[in-house]
N, C-alpha and C positions, 0 to 999 in steps of 0.2 A: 890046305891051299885051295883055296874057291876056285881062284880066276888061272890056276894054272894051268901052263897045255894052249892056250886063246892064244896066236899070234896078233889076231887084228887089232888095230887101235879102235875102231870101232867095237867090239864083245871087249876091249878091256872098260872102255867107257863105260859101257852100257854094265858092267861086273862092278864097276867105282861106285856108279849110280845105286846100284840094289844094294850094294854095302851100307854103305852113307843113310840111304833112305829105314834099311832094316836098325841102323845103331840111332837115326832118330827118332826111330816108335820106338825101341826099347827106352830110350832117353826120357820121350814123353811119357811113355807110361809112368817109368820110375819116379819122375816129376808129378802127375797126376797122383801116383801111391804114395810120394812125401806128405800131399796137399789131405790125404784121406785121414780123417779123425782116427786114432789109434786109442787103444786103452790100453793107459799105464797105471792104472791102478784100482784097487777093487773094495768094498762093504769098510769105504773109509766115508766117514762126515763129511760135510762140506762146509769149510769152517772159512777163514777169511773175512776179515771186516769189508762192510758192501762202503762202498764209496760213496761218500754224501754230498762233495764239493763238484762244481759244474767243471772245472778243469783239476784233472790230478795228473802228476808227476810221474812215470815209472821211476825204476832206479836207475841210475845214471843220468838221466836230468835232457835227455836226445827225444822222447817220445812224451807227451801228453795225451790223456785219453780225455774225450768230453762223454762221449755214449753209444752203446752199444745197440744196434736195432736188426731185428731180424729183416730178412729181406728173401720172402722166397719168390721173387716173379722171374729167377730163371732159373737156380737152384738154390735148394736150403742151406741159407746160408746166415751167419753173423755178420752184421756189416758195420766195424765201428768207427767212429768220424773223432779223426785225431790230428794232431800237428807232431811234425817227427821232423827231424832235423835230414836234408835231401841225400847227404851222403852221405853221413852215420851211423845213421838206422838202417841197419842192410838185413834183421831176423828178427823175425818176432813168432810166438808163439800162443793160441789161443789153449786155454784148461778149462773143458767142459766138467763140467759135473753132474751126472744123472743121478735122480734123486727115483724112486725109493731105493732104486737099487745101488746106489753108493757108487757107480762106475764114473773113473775120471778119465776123459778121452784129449787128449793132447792132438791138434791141428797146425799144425802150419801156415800163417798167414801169409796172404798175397797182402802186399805194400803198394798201395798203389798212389801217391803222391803228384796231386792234383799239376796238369801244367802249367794253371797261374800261377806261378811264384813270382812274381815280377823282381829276379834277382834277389830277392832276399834267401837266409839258407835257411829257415823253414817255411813249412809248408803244407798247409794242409792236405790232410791223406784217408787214404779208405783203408783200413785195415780187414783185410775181408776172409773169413775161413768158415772152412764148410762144416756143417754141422752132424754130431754125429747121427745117423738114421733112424735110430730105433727110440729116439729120446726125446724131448723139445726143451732143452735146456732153458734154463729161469734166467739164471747168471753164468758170468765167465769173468776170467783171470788172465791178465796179458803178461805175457815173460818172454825174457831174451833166450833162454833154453829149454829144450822137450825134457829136462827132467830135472829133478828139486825137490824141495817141498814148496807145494802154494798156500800153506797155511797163515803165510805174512804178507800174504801178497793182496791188494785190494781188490773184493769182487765190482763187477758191474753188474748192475738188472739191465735184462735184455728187454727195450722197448718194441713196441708194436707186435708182440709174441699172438695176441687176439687181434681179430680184425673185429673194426670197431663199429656203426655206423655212423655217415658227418653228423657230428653236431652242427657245425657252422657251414657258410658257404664262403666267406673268405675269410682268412686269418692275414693279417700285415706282420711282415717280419721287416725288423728295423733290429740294426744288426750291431752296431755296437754305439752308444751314448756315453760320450767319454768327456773330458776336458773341463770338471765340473763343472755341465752343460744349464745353461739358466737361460733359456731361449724360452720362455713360459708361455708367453700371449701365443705364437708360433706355433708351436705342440698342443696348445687346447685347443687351436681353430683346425690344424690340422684333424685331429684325437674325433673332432665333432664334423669335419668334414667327410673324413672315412665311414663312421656313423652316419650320416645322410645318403651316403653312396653305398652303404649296405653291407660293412665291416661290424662283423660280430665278437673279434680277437684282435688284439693285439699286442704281439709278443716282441719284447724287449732285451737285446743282451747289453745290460747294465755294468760299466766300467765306474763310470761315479758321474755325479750332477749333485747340484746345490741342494740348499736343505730347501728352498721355496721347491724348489722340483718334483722335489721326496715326496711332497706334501699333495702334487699333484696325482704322482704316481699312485700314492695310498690310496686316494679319492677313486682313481680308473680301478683299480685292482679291485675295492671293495666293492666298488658297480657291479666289477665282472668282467668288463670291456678289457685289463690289461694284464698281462701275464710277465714278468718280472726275470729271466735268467741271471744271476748273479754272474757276473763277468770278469773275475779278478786276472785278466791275463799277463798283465804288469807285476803279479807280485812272483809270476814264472819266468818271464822271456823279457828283454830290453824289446820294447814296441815302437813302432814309428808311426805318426799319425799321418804320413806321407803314405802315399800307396808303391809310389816306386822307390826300390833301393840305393839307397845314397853315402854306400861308403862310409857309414857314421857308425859301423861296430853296434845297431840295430839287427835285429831277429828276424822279425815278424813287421808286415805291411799293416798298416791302418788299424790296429787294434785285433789281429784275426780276425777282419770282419769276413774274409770269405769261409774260415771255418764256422764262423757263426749261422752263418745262411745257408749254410748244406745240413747244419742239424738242426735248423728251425725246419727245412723243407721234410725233415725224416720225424721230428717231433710230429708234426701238422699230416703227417699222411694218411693218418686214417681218424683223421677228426675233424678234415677241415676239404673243402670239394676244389677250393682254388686258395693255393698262397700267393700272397701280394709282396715281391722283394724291391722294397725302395726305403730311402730316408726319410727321418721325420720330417726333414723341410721341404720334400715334393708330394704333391698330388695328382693321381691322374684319374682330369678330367673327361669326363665322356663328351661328347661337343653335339653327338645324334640319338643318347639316350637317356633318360632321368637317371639312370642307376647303374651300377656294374653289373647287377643280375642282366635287367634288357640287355646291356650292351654285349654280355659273355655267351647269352643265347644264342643273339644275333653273328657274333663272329665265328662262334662253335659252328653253326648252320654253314656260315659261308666257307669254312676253311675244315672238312673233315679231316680227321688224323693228325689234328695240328693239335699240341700239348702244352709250345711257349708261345707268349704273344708278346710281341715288345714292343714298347712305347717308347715316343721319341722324346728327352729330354728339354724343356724350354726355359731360359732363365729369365726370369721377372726379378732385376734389380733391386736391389732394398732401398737406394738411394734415389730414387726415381718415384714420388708418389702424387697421389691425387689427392686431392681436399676432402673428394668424400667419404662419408664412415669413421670419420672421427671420434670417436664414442669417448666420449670426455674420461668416464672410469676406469676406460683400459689403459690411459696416457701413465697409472703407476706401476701398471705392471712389468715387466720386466721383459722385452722381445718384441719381435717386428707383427705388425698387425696387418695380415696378408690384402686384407679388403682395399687397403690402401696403395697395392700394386700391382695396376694391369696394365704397364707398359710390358713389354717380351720384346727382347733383343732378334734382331732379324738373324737371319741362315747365314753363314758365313761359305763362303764361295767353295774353300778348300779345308773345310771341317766335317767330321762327321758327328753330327750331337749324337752324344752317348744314350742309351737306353735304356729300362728299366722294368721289370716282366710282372705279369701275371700267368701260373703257370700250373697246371695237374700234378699236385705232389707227386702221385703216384707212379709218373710217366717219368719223372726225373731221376737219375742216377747221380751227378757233380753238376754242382752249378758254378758259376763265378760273380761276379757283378751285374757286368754287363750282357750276359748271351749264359745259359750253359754250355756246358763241356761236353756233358753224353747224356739221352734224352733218348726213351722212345717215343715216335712220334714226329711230326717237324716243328723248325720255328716258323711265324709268321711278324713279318715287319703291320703294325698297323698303321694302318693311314691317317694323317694326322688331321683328316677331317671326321673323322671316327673319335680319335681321343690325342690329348696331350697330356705331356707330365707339365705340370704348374711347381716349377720350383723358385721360390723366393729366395734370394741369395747374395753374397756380393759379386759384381757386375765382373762380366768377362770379357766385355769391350767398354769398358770403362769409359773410353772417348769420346763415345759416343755423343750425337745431342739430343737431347728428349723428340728432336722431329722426324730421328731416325727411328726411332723405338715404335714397335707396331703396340696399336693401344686395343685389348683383348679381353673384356671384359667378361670372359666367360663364368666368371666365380660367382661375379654379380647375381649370379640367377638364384645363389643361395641364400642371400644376404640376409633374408627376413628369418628364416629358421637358423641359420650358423649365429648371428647375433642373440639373439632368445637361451641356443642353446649353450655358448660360450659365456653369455652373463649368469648361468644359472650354475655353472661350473665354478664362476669366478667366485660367485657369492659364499659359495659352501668352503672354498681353500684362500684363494690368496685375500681376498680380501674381507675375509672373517680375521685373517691377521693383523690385516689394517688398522682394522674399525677400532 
């Protein structure tokens, strides 16, 4: 009996308090000892087929794993980027396997299920466990129980296990390309704008688009300039190309585009010095430097410790064009030809235009769309005499009269290189099919 013999209410408080406080360390610790890699098993193979598809299924059909990435900038740790269903996935377990010595260590995963869900019940998630100490595991094996066998069970190769040096200085992550997308003329001026602005990658999470598309893709890919994720997320989850939830017995927002872009930023982390997360149909413009290099210098300088920089969204109507740039050969290709739209719809009184980041893979933990989630480092809003996002699109004040539309011809400054370098694209794909 601790607190017996104490009449005061005061010493019994104060006896409640030390209880309570002592049964919470023990709790945490025991909580911390669940989370610590254990070996269950010993001078066994490490057998398991490695998984070869960009999205796989556990059993029971509640969790999806895209990929596993080491991550030690607080502790060593697996950190893999999954979608799990918000309430039903309540365990999971990570199966290390140390190679030479055969030791398989079982971890306990934290779940950590991103707060954008906007109402849908799944959700992208971090599936995060520590690793055992004495090892650097290659691969690992996700299970809903610490014991089994995981010899049926699909391995994952653990990315970014080396630190790499950049290859590149920015990589564009465009996040999923779905609705068999034939937006052609669009995606090449974009594809050769980011190229003049000083994009050396760009990674694509592929749902489906037209065979003229493919043709284009092939063409980027073989350059170099494009990187390909195969996207089948529809043939797992009912998808909604809506971003919020609308009661329609759908899964998943927008094609998992936000799980796409938390593992494009953990793909690109130690190969790329800035990721770029926006759509193919926007560009952002620098407006006070020729290039994204100047421009990232100059902001880095002015904004120390700052890791996201977001940019304000502008939309340039599709319906609203100008005469000039009318390049007679592009009139068969298939998509809106950007040159021909510099009107930009004015600021709306009680709107916030959405934004769109360039950001230090490295400093990033969850991202979402518009803003990340957890980030070290800050964000910085940039000013929009610094840069805008140019995005061509259908109109959001529709009503507008062409006298209202601010006419912004910043693109213009490319014209003579985007033209040259968009006819010399055309010539080798779409219109080698023409001819």
């Amino acid at each position: 009996k601790m607190c017996a013999g104490k009449k005061s209410y005061f010493a019994a408080a104060v006896c409640i308090m030390t209880v309570t406080s002592m049964l919470a360390v023990s709790y945490l610790r025991l909580q911390r000892l669940s989370h610590q890699p254990k070996v269950i098993g010993e001078g066994r193979r490490c057998r398991g087929k490695t998984a070869i598809s960009t999205i796989t299924a556990l059993e029971g059909n509640k969790t999806f794993i895209i990929s596993p990435y080491f991550d030690d900038r607080e502790s060593k740790v697996t950190r893999l980027i999954g979608i799990v269903h918000h309430e039903d996935v309540k365990q999971l377990y990570c199966w290390f396997c140390c190679q030479p010595n055969g030791k398989i260590y079982v971890s306990k995963a934290k779940i950590d299920v991103h707060s954008d869900r906007f109402g849908f019940p799944y959700g992208a998630a971090d599936i995060v466990c520590l690793e055992p100490k004495n090892c650097d595991p290659t691969h690992v094996s996700i299970h809903q129980s610490p014991y089994g066998n995981i010899d049926q069970l699909p391995r994952f190769e653990i990315k970014n296990r080396k630190a790499e040096t950049f290859s590149v200085d920015f990589t564009v992550c465009i996040s999923a390309m779905f609705g068999n997308y034939n937006n052609v003329l669009q995606f090449i001026q974009s594809m050769e704008m980011y190229k003049i602005l000083g994009v050396q990658k760009v990674v694509i999470y592929k749902n489906n688009c037209s065979h003229l598309m493919e043709k284009v893709l092939k063409f980027y890919i073989e350059e170099g300039t494009v990187e390909v994720i195969p996207w089948p997320i529809n043939s797992h989850l009912r998808v909604s190309s809506k971003w919020r939830f609308m009661q329609d017995g759908t899964h998943i927002g927008y094609y998992g585009q936000i799980t796409a872009l938390n593992d494009c930023i953990y793909r690109n982390m130690e190969r790329s010095k800035f990721v770029v997360l926006n759509d193919a149909d926007e560009i952002i413009l620098p407006l006070k430097h020729p290039n994204w290099k100047t421009m990232m210098h100059s902001l880095q300088e002015q904004n120390p410790g700052t890791s996201v920089f977001l940019f304000e969204n502008h939309i340039f109507p599709e319906t609203v064009s100008s005469h000039m740039f009318n390049v007679s050969s592009w009139n068969t290709v298939p998509g809106i030809n950007i040159l021909q739209h510099v009107y930009r719809e004015p600021d709306r009184k009680y709107v916030i235009n959405p934004r769109k980041m360039i950001v230090d893979p490295r400093k990033v933990i969850q991202t979402s769309v518009h803003s990340v989630l957890r980030a070290y480092g800050k964000s910085v809003n940039v000013p929009m005499n610094v840069a805008l996002i140019y995005h061509c699109r259908k109109a959001l004040q529709g009503n507008l009269p062409r006298e209202s539309l601010i006419r912004d011809t910043t693109l213009w400054r490319y014209n003579s290189s985007l033209i040259m370098n968009v006819n010399k694209v055309l010539s080798q794909t779409v219109l080698q099919t023409q001819n």
